[in-house]
C-alpha positions as CSV (number, residue, x, y, z in Angstrom):
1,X,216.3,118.7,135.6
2,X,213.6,116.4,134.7
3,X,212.6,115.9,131.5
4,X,209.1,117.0,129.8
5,X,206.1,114.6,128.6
6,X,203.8,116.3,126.6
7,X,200.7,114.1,127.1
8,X,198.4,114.3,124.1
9,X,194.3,112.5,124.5
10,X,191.1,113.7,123.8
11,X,189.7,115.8,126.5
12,X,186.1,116.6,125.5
13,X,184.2,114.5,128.5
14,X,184.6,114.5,132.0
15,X,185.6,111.6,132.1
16,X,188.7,111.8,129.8
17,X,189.8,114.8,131.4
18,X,189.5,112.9,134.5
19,X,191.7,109.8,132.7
20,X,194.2,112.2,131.5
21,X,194.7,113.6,135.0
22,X,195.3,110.3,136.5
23,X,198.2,109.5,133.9
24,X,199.6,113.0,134.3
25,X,199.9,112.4,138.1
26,X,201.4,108.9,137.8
27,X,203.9,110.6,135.4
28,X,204.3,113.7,137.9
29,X,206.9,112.3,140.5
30,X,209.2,111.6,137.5
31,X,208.4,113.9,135.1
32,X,207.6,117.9,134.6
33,X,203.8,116.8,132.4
34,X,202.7,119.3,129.7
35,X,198.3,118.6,130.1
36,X,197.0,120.8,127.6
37,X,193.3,120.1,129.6
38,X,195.2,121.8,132.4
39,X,198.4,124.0,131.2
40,X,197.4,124.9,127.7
41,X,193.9,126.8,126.5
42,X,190.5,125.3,126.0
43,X,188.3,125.9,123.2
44,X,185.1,126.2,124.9
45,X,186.7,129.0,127.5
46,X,188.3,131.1,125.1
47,X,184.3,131.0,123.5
48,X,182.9,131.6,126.6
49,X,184.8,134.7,127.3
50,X,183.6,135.8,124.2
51,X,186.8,135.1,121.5
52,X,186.2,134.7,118.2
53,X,186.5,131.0,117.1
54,X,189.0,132.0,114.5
55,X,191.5,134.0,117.3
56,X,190.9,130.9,119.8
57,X,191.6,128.3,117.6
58,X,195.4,130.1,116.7
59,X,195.5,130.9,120.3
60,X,195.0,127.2,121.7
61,X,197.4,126.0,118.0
62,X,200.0,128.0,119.1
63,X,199.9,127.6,122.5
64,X,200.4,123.5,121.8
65,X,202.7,124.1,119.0
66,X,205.2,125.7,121.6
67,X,204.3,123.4,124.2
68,X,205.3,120.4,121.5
69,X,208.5,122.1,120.6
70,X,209.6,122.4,124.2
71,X,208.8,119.0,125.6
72,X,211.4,115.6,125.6
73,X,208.7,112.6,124.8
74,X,205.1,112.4,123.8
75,X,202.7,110.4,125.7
76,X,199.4,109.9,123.4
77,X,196.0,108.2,124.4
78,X,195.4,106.0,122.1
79,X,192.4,104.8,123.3
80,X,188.6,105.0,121.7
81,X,187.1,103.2,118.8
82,X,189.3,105.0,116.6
83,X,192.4,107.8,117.3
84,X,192.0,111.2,118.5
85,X,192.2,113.3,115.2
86,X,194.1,115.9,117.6
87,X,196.0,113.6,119.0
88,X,197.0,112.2,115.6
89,X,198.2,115.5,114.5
90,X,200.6,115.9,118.0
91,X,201.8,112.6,117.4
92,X,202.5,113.4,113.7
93,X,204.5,117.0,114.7
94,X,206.2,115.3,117.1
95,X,208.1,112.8,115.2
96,X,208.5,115.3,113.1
97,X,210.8,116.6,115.4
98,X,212.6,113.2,116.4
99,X,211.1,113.7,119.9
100,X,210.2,110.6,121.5
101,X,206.9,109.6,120.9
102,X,204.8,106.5,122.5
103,X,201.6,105.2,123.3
104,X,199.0,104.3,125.8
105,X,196.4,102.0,124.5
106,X,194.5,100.6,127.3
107,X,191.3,100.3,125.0
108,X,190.5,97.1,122.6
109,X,188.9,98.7,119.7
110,X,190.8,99.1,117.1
111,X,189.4,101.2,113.7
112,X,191.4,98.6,111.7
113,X,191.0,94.8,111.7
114,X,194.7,95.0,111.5
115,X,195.5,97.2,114.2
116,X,196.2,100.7,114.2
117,X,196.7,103.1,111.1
118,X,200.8,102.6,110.4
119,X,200.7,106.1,110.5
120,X,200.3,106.1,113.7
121,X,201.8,103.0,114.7
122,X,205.1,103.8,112.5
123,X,205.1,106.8,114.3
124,X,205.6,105.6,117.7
125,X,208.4,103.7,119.5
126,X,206.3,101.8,121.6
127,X,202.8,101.4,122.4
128,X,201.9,99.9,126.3
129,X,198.5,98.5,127.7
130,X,199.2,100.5,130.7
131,X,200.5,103.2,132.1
132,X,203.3,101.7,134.5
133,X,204.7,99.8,132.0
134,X,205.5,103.1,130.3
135,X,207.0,104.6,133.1
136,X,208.6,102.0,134.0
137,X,210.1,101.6,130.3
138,X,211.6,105.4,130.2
139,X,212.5,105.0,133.6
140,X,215.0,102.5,132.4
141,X,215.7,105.0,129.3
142,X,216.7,107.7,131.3
């Protein structure tokens, strides 16, 4: 049975969503990926079909919250000129729950001159510049 990445990043451009499907399919042959763009619930859709923000917002929480609880590793997308508040918090839950949790930080910019917030980087075992080094690195794990 292979095990679960839940892959947290900011999906509110095409062209994240686009990034985020690239790393889910790199991830694919090896792993069952939990995409919340793709296997989860969308904000904007939910609004669109005419939800209450309230009612969407606990649907799309809960939705992720189980989604969290019954993947393996976390995979976040550390990339941007500062973190992914939502991908803060998944990093945060999931560490929580002694899952393993790293990073992919193909991006320069950090918010701090020192780095990231030790937050986040406390939070995580690793952090790569790219994405087949963290395969390749929980290949060798497994």
């Amino acid at each position: 049975m292979k095990k679960k990445i839940y892959l947290a990043s900011p999906l509110f451009n095409e062209q994240e969503r686009m990034y985020n499907k690239s790393i889910k399919n790199l991830f694919a042959s090896n792993y069952e990926v939990y995409l919340p763009q793709e296997d989860g619930l969308l904000l904007k859709t939910l609004l669109d079909k005419g939800m209450a923000l309230c009612t969407a917002e606990e649907k799309i929480f809960s939705a992720d919250i189980t989604a969290m609880k019954n993947c393996d590793i976390l995979l976040a997308i550390l990339d941007g000129a500062h973190i992914d508040e939502g991908v803060a918090f998944e990093i945060g839950y999931m560490y929580a729950l002694e899952k393993k949790c790293i990073g992919l930080q193909t991006d320069t910019r950090r918010q701090l001159p020192s780095g990231n917030n030790p937050m986040i980087s406390m939070s995580l075992e690793k952090i790569f510049d790219n994405a087949e080094d963290a395969m390749h690195w929980l290949k060798v794990l497994a």
